[in-house]
ROTI-652828 format. One record per residue (C-alpha): x, y, z; residue in one letter; residue number from 1. Coordinates in nm, 3 decimals, padded with zeros to 5 digits. Example, Ala and Ser with C-alpha at 12.3 -4.5 7.8 and 13.67 -1.06 7.14 Angstrom:
! residues 2
SITE        X        Y        Z  tordren  rolum
SITE   01.230  -00.450   00.780        A      1
SITE   01.367  -00.106   00.714        S      2
***
This chain:
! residues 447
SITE        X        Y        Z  tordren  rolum
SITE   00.000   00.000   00.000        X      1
SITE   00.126   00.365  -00.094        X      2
SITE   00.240   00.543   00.207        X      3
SITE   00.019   00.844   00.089        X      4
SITE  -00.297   00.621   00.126        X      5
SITE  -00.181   00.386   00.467        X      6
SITE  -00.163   00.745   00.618        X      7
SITE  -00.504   00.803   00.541        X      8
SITE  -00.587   00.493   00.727        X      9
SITE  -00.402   00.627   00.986        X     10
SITE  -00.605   00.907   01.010        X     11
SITE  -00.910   00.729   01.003        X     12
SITE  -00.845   00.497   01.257        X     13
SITE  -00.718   00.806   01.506        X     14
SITE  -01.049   00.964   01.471        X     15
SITE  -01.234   00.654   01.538        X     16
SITE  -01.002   00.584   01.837        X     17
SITE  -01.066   00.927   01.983        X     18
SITE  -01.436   00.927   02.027        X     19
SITE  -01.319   00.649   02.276        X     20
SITE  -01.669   00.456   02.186        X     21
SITE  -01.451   00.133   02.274        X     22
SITE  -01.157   00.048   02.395        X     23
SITE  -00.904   00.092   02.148        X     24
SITE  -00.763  -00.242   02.072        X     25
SITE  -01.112  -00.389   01.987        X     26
SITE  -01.155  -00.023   01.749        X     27
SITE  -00.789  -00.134   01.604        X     28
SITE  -00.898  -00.485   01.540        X     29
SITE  -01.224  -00.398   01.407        X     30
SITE  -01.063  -00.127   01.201        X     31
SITE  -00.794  -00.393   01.040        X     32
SITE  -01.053  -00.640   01.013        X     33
SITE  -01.256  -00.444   00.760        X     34
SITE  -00.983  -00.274   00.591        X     35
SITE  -00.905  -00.598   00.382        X     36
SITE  -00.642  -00.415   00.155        X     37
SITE  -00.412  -00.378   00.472        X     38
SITE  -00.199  -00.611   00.536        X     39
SITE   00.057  -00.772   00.757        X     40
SITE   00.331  -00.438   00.713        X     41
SITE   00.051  -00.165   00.759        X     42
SITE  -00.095  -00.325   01.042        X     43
SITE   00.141  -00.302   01.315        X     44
SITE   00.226   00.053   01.185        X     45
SITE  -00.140   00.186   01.245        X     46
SITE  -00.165   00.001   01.589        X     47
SITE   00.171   00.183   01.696        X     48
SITE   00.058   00.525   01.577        X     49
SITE  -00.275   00.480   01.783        X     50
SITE  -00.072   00.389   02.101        X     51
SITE   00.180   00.637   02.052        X     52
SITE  -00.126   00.885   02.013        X     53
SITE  -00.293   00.782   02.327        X     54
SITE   00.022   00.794   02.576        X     55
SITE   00.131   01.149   02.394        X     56
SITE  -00.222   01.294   02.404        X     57
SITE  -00.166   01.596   02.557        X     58
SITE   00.180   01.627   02.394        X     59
SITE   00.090   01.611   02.047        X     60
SITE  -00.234   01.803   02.112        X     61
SITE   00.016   02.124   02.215        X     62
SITE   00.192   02.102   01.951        X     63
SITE  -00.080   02.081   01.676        X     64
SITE  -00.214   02.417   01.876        X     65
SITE   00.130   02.607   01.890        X     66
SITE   00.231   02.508   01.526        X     67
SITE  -00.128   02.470   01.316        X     68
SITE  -00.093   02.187   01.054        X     69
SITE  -00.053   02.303   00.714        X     70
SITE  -00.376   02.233   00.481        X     71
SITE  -00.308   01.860   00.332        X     72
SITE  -00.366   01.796  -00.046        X     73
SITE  -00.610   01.506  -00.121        X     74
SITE  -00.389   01.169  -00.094        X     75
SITE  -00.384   00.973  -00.436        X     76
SITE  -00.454   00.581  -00.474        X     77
SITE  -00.694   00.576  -00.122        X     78
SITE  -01.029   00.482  -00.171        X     79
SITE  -01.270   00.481   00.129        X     80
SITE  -01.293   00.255   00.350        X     81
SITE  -01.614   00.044   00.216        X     82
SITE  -01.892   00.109   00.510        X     83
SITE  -02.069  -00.205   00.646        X     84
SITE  -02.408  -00.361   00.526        X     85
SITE  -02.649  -00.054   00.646        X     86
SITE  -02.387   00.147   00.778        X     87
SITE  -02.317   00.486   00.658        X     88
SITE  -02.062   00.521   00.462        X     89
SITE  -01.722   00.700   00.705        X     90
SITE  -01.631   01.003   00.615        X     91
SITE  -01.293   01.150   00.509        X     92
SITE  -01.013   01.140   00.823        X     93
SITE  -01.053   01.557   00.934        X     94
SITE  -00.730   01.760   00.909        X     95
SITE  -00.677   01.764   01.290        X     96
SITE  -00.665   01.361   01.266        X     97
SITE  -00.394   01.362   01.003        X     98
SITE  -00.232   01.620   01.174        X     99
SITE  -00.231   01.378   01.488        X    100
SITE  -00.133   01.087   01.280        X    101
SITE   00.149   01.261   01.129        X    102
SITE   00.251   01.356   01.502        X    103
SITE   00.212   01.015   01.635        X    104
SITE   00.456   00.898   01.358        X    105
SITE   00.693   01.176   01.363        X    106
SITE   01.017   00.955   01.440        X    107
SITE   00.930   00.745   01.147        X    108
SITE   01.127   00.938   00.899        X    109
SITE   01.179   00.711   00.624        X    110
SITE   00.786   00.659   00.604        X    111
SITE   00.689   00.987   00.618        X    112
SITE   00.926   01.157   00.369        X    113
SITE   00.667   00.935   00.118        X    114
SITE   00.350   01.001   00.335        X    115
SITE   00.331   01.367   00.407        X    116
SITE   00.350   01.642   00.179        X    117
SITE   00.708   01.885   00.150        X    118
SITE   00.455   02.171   00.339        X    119
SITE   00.403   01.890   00.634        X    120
SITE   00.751   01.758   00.636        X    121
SITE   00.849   02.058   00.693        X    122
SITE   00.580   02.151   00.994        X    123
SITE   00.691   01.824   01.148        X    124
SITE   01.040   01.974   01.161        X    125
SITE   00.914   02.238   01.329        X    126
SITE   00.743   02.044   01.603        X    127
SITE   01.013   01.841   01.641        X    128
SITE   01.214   02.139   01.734        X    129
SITE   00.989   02.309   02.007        X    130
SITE   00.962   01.899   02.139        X    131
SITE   01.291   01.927   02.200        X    132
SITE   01.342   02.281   02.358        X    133
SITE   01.020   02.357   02.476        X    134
SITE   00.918   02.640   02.656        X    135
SITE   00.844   02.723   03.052        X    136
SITE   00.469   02.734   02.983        X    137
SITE   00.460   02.451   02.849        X    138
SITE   00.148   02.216   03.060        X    139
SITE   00.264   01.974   03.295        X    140
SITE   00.057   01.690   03.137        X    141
SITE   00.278   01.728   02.824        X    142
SITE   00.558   01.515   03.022        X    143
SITE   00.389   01.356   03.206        X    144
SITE   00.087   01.215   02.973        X    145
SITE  -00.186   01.218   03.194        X    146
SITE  -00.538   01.379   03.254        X    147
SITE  -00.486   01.640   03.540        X    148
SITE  -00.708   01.424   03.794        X    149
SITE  -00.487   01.092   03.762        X    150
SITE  -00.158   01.273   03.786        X    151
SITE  -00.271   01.492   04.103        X    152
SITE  -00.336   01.117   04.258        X    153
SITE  -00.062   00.974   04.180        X    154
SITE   00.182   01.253   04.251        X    155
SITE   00.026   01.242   04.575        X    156
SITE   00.061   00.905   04.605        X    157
SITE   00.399   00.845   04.510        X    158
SITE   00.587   01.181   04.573        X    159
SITE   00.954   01.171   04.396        X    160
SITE   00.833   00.841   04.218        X    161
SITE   00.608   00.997   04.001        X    162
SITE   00.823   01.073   03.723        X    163
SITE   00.991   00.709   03.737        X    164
SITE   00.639   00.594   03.690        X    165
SITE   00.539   00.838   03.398        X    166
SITE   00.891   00.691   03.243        X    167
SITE   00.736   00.334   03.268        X    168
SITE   00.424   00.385   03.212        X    169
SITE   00.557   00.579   02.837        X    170
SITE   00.726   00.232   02.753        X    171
SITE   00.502  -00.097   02.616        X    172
SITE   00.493  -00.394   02.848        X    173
SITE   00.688  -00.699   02.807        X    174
SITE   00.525  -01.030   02.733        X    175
SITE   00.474  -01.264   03.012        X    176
SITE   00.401  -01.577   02.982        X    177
SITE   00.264  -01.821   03.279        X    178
SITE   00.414  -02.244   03.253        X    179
SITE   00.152  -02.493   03.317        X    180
SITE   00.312  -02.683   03.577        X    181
SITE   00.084  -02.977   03.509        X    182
SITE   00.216  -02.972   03.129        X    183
SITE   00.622  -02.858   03.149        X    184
SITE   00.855  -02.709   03.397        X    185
SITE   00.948  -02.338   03.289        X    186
SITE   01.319  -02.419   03.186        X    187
SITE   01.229  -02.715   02.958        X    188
SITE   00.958  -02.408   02.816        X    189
SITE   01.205  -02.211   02.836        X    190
SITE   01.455  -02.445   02.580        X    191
SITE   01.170  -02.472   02.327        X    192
SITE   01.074  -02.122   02.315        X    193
SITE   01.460  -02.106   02.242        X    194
SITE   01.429  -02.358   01.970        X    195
SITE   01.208  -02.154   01.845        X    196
SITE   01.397  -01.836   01.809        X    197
SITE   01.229  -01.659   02.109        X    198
SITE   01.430  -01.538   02.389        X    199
SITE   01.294  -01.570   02.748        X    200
SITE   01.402  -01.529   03.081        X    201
SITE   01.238  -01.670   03.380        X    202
SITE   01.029  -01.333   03.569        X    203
SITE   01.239  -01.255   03.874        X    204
SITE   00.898  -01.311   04.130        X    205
SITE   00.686  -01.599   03.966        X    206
SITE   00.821  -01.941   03.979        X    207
SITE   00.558  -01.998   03.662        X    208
SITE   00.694  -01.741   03.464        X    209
SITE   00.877  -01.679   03.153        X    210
SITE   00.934  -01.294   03.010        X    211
SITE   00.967  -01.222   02.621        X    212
SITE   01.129  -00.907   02.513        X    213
SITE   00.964  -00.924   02.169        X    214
SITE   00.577  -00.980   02.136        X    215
SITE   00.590  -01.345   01.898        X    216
SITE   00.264  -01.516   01.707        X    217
SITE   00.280  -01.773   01.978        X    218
SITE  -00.092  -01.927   01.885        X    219
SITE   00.122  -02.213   01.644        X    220
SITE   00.354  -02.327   01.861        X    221
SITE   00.377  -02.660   02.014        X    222
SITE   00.382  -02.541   02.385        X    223
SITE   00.098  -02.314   02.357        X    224
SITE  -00.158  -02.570   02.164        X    225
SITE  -00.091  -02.851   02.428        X    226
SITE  -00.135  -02.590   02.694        X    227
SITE   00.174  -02.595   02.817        X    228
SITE   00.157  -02.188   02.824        X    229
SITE  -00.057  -01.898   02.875        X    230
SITE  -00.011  -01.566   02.836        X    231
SITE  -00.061  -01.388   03.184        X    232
SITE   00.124  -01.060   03.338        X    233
SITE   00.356  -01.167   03.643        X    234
SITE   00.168  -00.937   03.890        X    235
SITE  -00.144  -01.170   03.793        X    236
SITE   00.035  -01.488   03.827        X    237
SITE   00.142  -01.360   04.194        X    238
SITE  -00.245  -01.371   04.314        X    239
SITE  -00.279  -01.748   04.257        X    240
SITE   00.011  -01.771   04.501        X    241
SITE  -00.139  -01.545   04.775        X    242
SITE  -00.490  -01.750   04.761        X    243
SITE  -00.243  -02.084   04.770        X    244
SITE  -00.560  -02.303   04.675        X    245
SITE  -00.468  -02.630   04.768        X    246
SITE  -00.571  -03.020   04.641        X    247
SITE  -00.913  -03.120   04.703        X    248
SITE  -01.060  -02.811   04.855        X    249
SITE  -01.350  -02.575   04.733        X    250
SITE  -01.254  -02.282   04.557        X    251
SITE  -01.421  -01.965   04.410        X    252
SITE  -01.309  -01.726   04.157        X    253
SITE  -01.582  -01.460   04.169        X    254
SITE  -01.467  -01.240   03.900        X    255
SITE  -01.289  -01.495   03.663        X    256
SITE  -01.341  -01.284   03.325        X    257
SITE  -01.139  -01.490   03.067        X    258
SITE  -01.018  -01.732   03.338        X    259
SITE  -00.624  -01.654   03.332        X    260
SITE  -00.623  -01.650   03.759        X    261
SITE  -00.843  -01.969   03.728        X    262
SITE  -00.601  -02.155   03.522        X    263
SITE  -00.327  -02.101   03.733        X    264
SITE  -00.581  -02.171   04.079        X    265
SITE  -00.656  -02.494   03.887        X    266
SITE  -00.324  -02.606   03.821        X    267
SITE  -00.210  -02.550   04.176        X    268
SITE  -00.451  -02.725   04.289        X    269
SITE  -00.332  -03.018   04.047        X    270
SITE  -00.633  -03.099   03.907        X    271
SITE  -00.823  -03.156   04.181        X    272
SITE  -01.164  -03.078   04.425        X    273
SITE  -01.368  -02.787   04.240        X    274
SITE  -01.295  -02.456   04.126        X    275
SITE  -01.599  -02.202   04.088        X    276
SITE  -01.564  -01.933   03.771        X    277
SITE  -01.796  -01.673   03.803        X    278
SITE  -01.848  -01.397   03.622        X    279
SITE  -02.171  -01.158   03.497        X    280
SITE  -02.072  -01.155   03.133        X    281
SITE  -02.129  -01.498   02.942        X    282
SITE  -01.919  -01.394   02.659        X    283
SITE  -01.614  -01.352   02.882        X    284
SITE  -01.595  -01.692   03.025        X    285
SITE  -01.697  -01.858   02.675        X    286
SITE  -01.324  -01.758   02.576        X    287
SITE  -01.251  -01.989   02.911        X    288
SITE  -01.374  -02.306   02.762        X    289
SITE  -01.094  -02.366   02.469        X    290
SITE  -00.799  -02.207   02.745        X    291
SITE  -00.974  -02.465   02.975        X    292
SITE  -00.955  -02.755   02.672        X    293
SITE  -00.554  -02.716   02.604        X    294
SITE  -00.520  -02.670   02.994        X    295
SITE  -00.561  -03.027   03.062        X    296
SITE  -00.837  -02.897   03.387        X    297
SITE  -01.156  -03.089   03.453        X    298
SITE  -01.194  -02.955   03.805        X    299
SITE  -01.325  -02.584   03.682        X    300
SITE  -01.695  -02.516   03.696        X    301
SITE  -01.804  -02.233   03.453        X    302
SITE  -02.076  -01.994   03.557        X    303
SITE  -02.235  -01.676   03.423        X    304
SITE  -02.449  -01.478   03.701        X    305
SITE  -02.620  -01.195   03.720        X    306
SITE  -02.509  -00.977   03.998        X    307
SITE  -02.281  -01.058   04.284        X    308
SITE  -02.588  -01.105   04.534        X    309
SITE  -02.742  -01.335   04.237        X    310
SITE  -02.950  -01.627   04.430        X    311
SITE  -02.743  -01.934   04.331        X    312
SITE  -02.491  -01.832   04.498        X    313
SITE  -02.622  -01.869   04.840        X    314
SITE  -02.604  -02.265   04.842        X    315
SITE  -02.238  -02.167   04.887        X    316
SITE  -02.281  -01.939   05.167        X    317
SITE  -01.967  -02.064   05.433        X    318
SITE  -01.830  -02.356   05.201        X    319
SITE  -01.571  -02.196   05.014        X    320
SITE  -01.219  -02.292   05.117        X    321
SITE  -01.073  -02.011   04.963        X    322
SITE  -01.198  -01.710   04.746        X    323
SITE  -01.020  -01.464   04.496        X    324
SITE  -01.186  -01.105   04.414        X    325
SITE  -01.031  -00.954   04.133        X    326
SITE  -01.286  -00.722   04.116        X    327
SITE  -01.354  -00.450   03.817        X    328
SITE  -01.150  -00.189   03.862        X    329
SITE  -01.012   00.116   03.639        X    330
SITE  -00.793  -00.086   03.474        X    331
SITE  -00.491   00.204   03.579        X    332
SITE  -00.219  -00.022   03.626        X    333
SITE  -00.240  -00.195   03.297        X    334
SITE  -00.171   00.171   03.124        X    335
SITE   00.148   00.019   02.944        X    336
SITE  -00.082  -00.186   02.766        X    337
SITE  -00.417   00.006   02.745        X    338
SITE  -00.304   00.396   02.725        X    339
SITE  -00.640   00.444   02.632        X    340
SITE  -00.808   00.380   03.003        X    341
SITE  -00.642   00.678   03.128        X    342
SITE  -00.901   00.932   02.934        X    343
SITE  -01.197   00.699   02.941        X    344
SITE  -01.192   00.673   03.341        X    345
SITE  -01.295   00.974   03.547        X    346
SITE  -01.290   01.071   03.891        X    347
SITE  -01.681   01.030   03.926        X    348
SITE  -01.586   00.663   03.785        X    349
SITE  -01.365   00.613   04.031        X    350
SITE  -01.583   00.703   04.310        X    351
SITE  -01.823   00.427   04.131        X    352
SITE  -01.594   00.183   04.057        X    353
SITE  -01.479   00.190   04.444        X    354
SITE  -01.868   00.169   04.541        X    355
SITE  -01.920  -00.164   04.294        X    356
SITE  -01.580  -00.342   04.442        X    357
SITE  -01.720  -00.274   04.825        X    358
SITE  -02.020  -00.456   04.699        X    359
SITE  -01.884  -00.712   04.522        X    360
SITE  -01.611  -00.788   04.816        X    361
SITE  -01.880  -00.826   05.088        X    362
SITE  -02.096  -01.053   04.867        X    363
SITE  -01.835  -01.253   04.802        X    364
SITE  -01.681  -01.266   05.168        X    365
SITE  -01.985  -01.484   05.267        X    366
SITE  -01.878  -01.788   05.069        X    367
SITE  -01.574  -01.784   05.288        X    368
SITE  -01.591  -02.073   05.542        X    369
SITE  -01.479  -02.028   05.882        X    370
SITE  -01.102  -02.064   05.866        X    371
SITE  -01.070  -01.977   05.500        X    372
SITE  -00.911  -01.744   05.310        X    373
SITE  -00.978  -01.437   05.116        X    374
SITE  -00.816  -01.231   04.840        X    375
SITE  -00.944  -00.870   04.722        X    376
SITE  -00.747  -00.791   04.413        X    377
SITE  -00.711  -00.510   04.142        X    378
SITE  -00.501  -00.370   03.876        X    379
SITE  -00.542  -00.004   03.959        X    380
SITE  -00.309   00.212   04.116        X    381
SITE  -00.514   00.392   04.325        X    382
SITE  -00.560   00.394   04.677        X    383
SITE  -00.952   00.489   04.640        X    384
SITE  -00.993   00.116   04.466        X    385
SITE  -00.745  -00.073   04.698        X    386
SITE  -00.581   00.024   05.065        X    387
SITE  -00.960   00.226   05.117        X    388
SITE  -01.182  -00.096   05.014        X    389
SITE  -00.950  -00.319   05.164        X    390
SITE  -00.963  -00.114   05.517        X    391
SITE  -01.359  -00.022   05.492        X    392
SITE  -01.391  -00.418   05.476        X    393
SITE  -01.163  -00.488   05.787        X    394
SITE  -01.349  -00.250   05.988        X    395
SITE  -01.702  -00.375   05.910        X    396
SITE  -01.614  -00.755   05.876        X    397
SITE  -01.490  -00.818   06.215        X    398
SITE  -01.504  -01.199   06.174        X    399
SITE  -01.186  -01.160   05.906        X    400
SITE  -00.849  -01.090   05.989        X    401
SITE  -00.611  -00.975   05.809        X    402
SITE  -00.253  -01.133   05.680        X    403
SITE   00.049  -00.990   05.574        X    404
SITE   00.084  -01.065   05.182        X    405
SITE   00.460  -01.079   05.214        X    406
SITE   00.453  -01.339   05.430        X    407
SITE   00.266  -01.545   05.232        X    408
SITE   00.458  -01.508   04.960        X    409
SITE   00.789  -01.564   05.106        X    410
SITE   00.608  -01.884   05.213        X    411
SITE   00.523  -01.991   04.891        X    412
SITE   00.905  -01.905   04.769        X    413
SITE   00.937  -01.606   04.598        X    414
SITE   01.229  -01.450   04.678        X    415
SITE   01.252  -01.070   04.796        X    416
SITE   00.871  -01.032   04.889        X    417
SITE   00.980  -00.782   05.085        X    418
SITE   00.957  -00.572   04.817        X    419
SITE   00.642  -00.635   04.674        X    420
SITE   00.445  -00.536   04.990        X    421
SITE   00.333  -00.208   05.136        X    422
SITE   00.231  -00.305   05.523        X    423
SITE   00.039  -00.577   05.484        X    424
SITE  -00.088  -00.550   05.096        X    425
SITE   00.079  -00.670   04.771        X    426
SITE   00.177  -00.364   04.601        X    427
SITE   00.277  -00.376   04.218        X    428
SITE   00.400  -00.046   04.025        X    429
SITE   00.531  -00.085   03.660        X    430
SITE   00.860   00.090   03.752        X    431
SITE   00.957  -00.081   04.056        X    432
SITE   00.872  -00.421   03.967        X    433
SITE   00.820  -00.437   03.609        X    434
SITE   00.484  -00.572   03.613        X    435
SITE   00.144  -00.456   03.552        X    436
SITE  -00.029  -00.215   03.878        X    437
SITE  -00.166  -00.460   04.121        X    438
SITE  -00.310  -00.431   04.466        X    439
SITE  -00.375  -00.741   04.695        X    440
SITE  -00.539  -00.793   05.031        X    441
SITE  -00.554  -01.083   05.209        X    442
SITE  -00.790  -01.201   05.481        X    443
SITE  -00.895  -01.510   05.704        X    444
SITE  -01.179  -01.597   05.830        X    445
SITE  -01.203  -01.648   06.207        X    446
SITE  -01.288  -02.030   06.270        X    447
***
């Protein structure tokens, strides 16, 4: 495809990412998925100019103000994208969107020299220049990337670590990948992802897993069709360790989603007693059952339900041996990943959010039997969705207690879990530990 017309695209696919209608790798997939003509190259291209876009926001957004775009001539070769049955047809990418394209892929040179006109080429010089010595009005949230709301938290939150984090959170997450430990042990994985021309390296906290530096097609090889891996962030793989579900017992997953935290709950528990998924979205745990199929598990138990107070869930009031709560949450510490969740959240969501994970805890809290154990879990980094639910619940539950999480993990052998904690909880950050955000809390239930 002509430069010229993949720019276009580009364009396009900005403006549809912006109205922020969905998150933005189902728009990106949707958007590749009906734009037959593009193709393996163009792909990846438009995906990193939409990320690039979303953690430079505020950046590019400057910039397009202080140095106005010059008008574009109409690109030659591109023909519009062909609208679905009884849609209408999409109309041509506005300037400001090419402008922000053209931004978004402003270190790739060599591509733009054929996509942008001499006038733009030129402009981009420009804004390349007052990037690099910009001037002491220049907004805040063009370093650091973020609405004003989240970086006020976080700032307060983590004082002289802010920047460190705004570095991280500016870079794309590594690949991690969780071993099935009823199918391999991670350094024979680890020999046939070599074989394969992937490098790994086992994650310094997870005894399960392996870290890729690249992002690989893994969905053909041998050790992820006979389930022998599963792609799962580090941080995620530590939760299975803190609920240390054991053989034969009863065990609940209450939000299970896609059912990476149940595979790895199932596997510990080698196979055996019964594992609860619940979830109130049917769709999500249908992409369980072929994870569950190449896992080698027949001790999971499926089950959409309505609410968290939904009926069927009382005949498991006081049986469950052990229950995880990785509850909805913003989504803040997967921002590597997801740039896009930092302008589709709000404070007012937040607030919400933190209201729905209260509810969802205590609900789930009753399945506990006496002398069980209970795990509230998120992958925000904010203290309104974590240390404040997790403390509102110890107050009001007085029949819990609570447990240090680095205890437990230094139990269950992961070295330096010292440094994963904050008092009692499990706190991830992306640059301190290299991991998605996580929060865990960990409770038992007085026998």
């Amino acid at each position: 495809m002509h430069p010229k017309a993949l720019i276009d695209h580009c364009a396009e696919l900005i403006a549809q990412t912006l109205t922020f209608a969905h998150p933005a790798d189902a728009t990106v997939s949707q958007y590749c998925r009906e734009q037959r003509s593009l193709g393996s190259r163009e792909r990846p291209l438009l995906a990193d100019a939409v990320y690039a876009l979303l953690r430079e926001k505020p950046l590019l957004e400057w910039l397009l103000k202080k140095l106005p775009a010059p008008k574009a001539l109409p690109s030659a070769g591109h023909k519009a994208p062909r609208p679905a049955k009884g849609a209408k047809p999409a109309p041509a990418p506005s300037a400001k969107a090419r402008a922000l394209a053209l931004l978004a892929l402003r270190q790739q040179t060599e591509f733009l020299a054929q996509a942008a006109t001499a006038e733009e080429l030129v402009w981009l010089d420009a804004c390349r220049a007052l990037e690099a010595s910009p001037p002491a009005d220049q907004p805040a949230a063009c370093r650091h990337g973020l609405p004003d709301w989240l970086a006020a938290a976080l700032q307060a939150e983590l004082g002289d670590g802010f920047d460190a984090l705004v570095a991280a959170l500016k870079e794309s997450a590594p690949l991690d990948l969780r071993v099935n430990p009823l199918k391999a042990k991670r350094a024979a994985v680890e020999q046939q992802l070599q074989d394969a021309g992937i490098a790994s390296v086992p994650t310094p906290y997870s005894p399960w897993g392996l870290r890729l530096a690249t992002k690989p097609a893994l969905q053909k090889l041998p050790c992820y069709l006979d389930g022998s891996i599963e792609v799962q962030d580090e941080g995620s793989q530590l939760l299975a360790l803190l609920l240390d579900a054991k053989r034969h017992e009863l065990v609940i997953d209450f939000c299970a989603g896609a059912g990476g935290k149940t595979l790895a709950l199932g596997a510990a528990m080698r196979n055996t007693g019964r594992l609860y998924a619940f979830d109130n979205s049917a769709h999500r745990l249908e992409a369980l059952q072929p994870r569950l199929q190449r896992s080698g598990l027949s001790n999971v138990h499926p089950m959409a339900i309505a609410h968290e107070r939904d009926a069927r869930l009382d005949r498991l009031v006081g049986k469950a041996d052990r229950v995880l709560v990785d509850a909805p949450c913003s989504g803040l510490g997967t921002l590597r990943r997801s740039p896009d969740l930092k302008w589709r959240q709000s404070e007012a969501g937040i607030a919400e959010l933190a209201a729905l994970q209260a509810r969802i805890l205590e609900s789930a809290a009753r399945l506990v039997k006496p002398g069980g154990r209970l795990v509230y879990a998120t992958c925000s980094l904010l203290p309104q969705e974590n240390e404040a639910v997790a403390a509102a619940f110890s107050a009001a539950q007085r029949d819990f207690v609570a447990l240090p999480a680095g205890e437990l993990l230094q139990r269950a052998g992961v070295e330096s879990a010292d440094r994963l904690v904050r008092g009692d909880y499990l706190r991830l950050w992306p640059h301190l530990h290299a991991s998605d955000g996580f929060f865990a809390a960990v409770w038992q239930r007085k026998a």
